[in-house]
C-alpha positions in Angstrom: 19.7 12.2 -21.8 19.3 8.5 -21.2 20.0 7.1 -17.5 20.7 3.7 -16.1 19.6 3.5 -12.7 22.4 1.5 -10.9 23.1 -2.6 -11.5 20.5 -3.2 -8.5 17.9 -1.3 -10.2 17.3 -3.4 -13.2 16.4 -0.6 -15.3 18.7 -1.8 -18.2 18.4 -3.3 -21.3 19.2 -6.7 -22.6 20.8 -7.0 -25.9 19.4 -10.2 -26.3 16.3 -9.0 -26.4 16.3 -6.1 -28.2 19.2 -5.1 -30.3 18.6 -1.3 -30.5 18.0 0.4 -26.7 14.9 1.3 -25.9 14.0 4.0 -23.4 11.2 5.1 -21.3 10.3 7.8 -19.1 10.7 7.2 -15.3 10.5 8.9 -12.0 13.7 9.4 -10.7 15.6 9.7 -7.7 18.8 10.1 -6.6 19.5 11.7 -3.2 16.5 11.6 -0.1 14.7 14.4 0.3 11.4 16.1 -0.4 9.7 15.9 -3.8 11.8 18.1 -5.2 14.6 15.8 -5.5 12.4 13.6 -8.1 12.9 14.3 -11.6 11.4 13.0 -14.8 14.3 11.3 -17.4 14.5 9.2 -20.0 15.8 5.8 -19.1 16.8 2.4 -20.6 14.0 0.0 -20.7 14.1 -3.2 -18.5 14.1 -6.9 -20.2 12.0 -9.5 -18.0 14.5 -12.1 -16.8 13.9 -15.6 -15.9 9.9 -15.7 -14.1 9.4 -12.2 -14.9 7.0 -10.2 -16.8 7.0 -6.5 -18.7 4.5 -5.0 -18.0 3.1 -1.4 -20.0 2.2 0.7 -17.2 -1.0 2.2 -17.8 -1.5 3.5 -14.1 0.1 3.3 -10.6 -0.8 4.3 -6.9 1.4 6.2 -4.7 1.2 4.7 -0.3 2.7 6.0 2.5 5.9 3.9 2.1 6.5 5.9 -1.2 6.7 9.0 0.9 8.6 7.3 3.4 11.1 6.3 0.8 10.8 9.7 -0.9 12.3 10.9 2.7 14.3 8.1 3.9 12.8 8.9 7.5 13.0 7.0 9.7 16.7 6.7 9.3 16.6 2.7 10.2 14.6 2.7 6.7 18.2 3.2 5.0 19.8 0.7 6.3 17.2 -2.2 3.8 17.2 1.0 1.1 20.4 2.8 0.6 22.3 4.3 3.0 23.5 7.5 1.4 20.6 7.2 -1.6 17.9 5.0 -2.9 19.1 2.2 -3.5 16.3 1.7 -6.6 16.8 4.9 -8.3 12.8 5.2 -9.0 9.7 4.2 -6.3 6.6 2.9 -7.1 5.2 -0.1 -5.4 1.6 -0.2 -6.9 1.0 -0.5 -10.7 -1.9 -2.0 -13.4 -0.9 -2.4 -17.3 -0.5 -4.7 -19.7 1.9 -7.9 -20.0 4.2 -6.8 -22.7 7.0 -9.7 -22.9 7.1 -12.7 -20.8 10.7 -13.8 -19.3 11.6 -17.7 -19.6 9.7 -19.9 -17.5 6.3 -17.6 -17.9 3.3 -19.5 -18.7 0.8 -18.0 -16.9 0.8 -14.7 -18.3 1.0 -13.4 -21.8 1.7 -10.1 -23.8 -1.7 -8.5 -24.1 -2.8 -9.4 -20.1 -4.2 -6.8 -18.4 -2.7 -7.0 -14.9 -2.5 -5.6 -11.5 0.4 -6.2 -8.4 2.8 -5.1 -6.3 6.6 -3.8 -7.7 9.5 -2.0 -7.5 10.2 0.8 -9.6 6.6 1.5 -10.6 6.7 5.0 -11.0 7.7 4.6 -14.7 6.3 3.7 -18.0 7.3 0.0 -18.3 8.5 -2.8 -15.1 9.5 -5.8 -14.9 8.6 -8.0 -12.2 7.9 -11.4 -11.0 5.1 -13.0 -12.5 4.0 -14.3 -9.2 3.7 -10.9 -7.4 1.0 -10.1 -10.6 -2.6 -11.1 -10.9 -5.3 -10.5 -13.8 -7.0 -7.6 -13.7 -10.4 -7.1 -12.3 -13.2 -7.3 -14.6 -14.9 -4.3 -14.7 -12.0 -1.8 -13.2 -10.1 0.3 -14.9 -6.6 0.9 -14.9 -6.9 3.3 -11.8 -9.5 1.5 -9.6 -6.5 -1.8 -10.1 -3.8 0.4 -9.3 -4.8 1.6 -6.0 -5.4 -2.0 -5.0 -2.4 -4.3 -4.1 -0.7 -2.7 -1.1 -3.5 -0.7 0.3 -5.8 -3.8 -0.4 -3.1 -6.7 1.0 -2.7 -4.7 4.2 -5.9 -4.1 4.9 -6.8 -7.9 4.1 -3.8 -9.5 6.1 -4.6 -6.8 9.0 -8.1 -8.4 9.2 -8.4 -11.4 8.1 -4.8 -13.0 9.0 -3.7 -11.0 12.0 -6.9 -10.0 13.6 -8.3 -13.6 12.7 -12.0 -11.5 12.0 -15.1 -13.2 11.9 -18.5 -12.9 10.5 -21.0 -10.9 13.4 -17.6 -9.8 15.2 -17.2 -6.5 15.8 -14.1 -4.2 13.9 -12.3 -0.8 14.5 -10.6 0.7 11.9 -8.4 3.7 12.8 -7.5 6.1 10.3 -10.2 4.6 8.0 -10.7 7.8 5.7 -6.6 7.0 3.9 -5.9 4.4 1.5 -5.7 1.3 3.5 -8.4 2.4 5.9 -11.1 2.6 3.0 -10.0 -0.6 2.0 -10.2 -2.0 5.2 -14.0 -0.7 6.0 -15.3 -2.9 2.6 -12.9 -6.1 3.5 -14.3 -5.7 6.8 -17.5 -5.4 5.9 -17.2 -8.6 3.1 -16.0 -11.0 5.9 -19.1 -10.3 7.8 -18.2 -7.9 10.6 -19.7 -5.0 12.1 -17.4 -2.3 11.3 -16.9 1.0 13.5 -14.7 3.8 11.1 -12.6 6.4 13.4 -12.0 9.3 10.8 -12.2 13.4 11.1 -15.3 14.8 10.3 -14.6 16.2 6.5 -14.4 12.1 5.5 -17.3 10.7 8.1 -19.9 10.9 5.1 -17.5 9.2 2.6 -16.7 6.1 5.0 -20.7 5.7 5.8 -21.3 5.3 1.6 -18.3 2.6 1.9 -20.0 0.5 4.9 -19.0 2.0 8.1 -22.1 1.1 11.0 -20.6 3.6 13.4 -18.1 6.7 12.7 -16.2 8.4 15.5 -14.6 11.8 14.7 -11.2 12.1 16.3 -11.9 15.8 16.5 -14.5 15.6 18.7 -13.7 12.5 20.8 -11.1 10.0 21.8 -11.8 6.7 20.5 -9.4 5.0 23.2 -11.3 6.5 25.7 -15.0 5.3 24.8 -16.6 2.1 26.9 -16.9 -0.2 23.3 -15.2 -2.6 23.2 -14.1 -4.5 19.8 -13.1 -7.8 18.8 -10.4 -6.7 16.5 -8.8 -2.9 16.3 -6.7 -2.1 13.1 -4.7 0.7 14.0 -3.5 3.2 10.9 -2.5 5.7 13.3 -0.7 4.3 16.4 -0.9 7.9 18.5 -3.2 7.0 21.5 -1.7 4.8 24.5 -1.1 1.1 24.5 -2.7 0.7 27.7 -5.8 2.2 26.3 -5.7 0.9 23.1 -5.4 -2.8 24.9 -8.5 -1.7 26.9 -11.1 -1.6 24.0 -10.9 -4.9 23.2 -13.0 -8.1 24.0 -10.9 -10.8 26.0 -9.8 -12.4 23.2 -9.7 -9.5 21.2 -6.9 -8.7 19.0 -5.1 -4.8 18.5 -3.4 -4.9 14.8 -1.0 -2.2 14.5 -0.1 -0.8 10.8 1.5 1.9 11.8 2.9 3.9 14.7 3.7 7.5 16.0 7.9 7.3 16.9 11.6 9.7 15.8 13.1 10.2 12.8 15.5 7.3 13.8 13.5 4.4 14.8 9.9 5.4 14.1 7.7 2.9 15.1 9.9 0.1 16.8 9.9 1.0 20.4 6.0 1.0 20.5 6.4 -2.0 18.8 8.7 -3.5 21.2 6.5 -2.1 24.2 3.7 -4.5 22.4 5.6 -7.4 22.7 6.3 -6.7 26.2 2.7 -6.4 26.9 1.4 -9.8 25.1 3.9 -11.4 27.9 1.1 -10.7 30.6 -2.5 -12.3 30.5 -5.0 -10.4 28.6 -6.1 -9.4 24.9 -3.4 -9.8 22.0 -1.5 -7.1 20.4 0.3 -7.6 17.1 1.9 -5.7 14.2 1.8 -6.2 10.5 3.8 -6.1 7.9 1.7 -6.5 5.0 3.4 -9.3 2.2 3.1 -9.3 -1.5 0.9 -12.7 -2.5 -0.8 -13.6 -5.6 -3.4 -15.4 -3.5 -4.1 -12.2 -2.0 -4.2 -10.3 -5.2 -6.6 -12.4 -6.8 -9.0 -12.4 -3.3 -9.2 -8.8 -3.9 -9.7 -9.3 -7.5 -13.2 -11.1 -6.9 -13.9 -8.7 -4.0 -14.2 -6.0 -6.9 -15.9 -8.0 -9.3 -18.5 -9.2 -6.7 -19.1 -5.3 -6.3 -18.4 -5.6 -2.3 -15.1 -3.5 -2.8 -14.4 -0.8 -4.6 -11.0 1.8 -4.5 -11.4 5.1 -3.2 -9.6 7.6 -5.4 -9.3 11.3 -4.4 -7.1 12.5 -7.0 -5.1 11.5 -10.2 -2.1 13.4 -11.3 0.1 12.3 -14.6 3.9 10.5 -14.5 5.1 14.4 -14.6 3.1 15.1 -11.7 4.5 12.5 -9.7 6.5 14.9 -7.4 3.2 16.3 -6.3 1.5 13.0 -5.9 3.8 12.1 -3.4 3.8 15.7 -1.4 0.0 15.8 -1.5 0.0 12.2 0.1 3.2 13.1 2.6 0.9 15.7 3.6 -1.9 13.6 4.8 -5.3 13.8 5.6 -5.9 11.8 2.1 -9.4 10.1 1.0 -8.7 7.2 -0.8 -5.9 6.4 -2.6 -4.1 8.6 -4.9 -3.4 7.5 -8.8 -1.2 8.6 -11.5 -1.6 7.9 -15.0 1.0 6.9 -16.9 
């Protein structure tokens, strides 16, 4: 059976293109749920419009936002993604391939490219996206090591560098370092010269040493919030400990980044978010959140990171495009190291 995915989706095929359809496999889904709602189908292949590229996709990543589209929770999510049902049809934000066709107005890429960026419907064998949200691959990585590198890499980056404004010789937290953004953000910290403490549980304290960690704190032996350090910037993965104490580990003009946050299956995050705001009203260290960005820039910082051998990709596990229903439950699950890849 083939499938078109809905007029928003893109995944169609344009006659003038190609005369004959041409299909693919893709992940998809129709309803919210668990991963059992995914299924594997043959769909039409999409035609790059104006700015865009095709790309082959030769590997993707799944990140928590997959699984949080995979669930539509929390609700407030569905109201940017489909009320009633994806909106997309098939996930998959994080991909690396190879330029297959170029849309008009392309002249930066070219079929045969190896690339790496951020998308929407990655989870298949071939995307189209805009030419700008892609970036040459790294020399040196394969397919895998690029795949697990634009979201995971471009929030940990932006956390640091942009919101936290670090510095070389200041001093970093990362909570939740042992998951895909954390891992990321131990090396970036380390790169832009800081002195990097990792909180993680105990099973992934040796793997964040080997990345660059100075200090590691296990969670499961001690409260982090509740230890005299202080830190010129936090970036918080977690968001479970107290405001009040989280504002409390930092330097005067220190600077708690939050990434993520404990909340319902309504609103999620957005009251402690809200309760941040209230507190950067009163004198004292600043609290922010993020909301990571897709940017080339970015894409191509991260790029010479890797080559420069001062970051490298975590990856705990690699499933095939079949396997992409328990990809997604493994990393729903938590308690990940490193990102999690799926060949395609």
């Amino acid at each position: 059976m083939t499938t078109t995915i809905g007029a928003s989706a893109s995944i169609h095929l344009h006659t003038a293109v190609q005369a004959a359809p041409a299909t693919m496999r893709a992940v998809v889904q129709r309803a919210y749920g668990g991963p059992e709602v995914l299924r594997l189908e043959e769909a039409r292949r999409p035609a790059p419009g104006a700015g865009e590229v095709l790309v082959r996709v030769r590997a993707a990543s799944v990140c928590k936002g997959d699984a949080h589209l995979l669930t539509g929770k929390p609700y407030l999510l569905r109201l940017m993604f489909g009320l009633r049902r994806p909106a997309l049809g098939v996930a998959g934000q994080e991909v690396a391939g190879v330029v297959e066709a170029t849309g008009p107005g392309v002249t930066a890429l070219a079929p045969g490219d190896a690339v790496f960026g951020q998308v929407k419907q990655g989870f298949a064998e071939y995307v189209c996206a805009p030419a700008d949200r892609l970036a040459a691959m790294p020399r040196g990585a394969s397919f895998a090591e690029a795949a697990a590198l634009p979201v995971s890499g471009m929030t940990a980056l932006q956390g640091l560098r942009d919101a936290g404004e670090l510095q070389a010789g200041q001093r970093a937290l990362i909570v939740g370092a042992s998951g895909g953004v954390g891992t990321m953000a131990v090396q970036i910290a380390k790169a832009l010269g800081a002195e990097v403490t990792a909180v993680c549980s105990t099973r992934h304290g040796e793997k964040v040493r080997s990345i660059g960690a100075d200090q590691v704190i296990d969670y499961t032996r001690e409260d982090w919030a509740a230890r005299p350090e202080q830190y010129d910037v936090v970036l918080d993965l977690i968001g479970d400990r107290p405001l009040a104490a989280c504002r409390s580990r930092l330097t005067p003009t220190g600077v708690y980044v939050a990434s993520a946050g404990a909340g319902g299956e309504w609103f999620g995050p957005m009251f402690r978010l809200a309760a941040m705001a209230i507190r950067n009203a009163f004198p004292g260290p600043r609290m922010t959140s993020l909301m990571a960005a897709p940017r080339q820039a970015d894409l191509q910082f991260l790029a010479s990171l890797v080559e420069a051998g001062t970051l490298r990709p975590v990856i705990e596990r690699q499933y095939s495009l079949a396997e992409t229903p328990a990809a997604l439950g493994h990393v729903a699950a938590g308690h990940t190291q490193g990102k999690v890849v799926i060949a395609v």
